[in-house]
C-alpha positions, 0 to 999 in steps of 0.5 A: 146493636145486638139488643136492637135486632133481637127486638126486631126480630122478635117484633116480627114475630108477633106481628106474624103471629097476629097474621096468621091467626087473623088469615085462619080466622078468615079461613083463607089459605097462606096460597089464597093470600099470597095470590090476594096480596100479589106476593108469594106463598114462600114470602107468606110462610116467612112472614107467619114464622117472622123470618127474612128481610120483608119490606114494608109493602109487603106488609101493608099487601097483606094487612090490606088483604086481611083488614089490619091496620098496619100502625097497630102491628108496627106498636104491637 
């Protein structure tokens, strides 16, 4: 169960990583895309970093915001 979670977690990570270099490449601001994606600037940092427990709505607001697509990230 350990290896699971460290995947997972790991997974987050890369798919915060892809985040945040796409919300740079748009030049827009972690506050821009939280008030875009109607989620907090607190759950975006969080996201970028591959931290907490987000669900996948969030996700999907914020690749929504920034033109990825979701399945892609998930594969990642």
């Amino acid at each position: 169960m350990a290896n699971n979670t460290n995947t997972l977690r790991n997974k987050m990570k890369r798919i915060g990583i892809q985040i945040k270099e796409r919300r740079k490449a748009l030049e827009i601001t972690q506050t821009e895309l939280a008030e875009l994606a109607g989620i907090s600037t607190n759950t975006v940092v969080a996201v970028e970093r591959g931290q907490g427990d987000p669900k996948i709505s969030t996700y999907l607001s914020i690749c929504e915001v920034l033109g990825l697509e979701m399945a892609t990230k998930l594969k990642g």
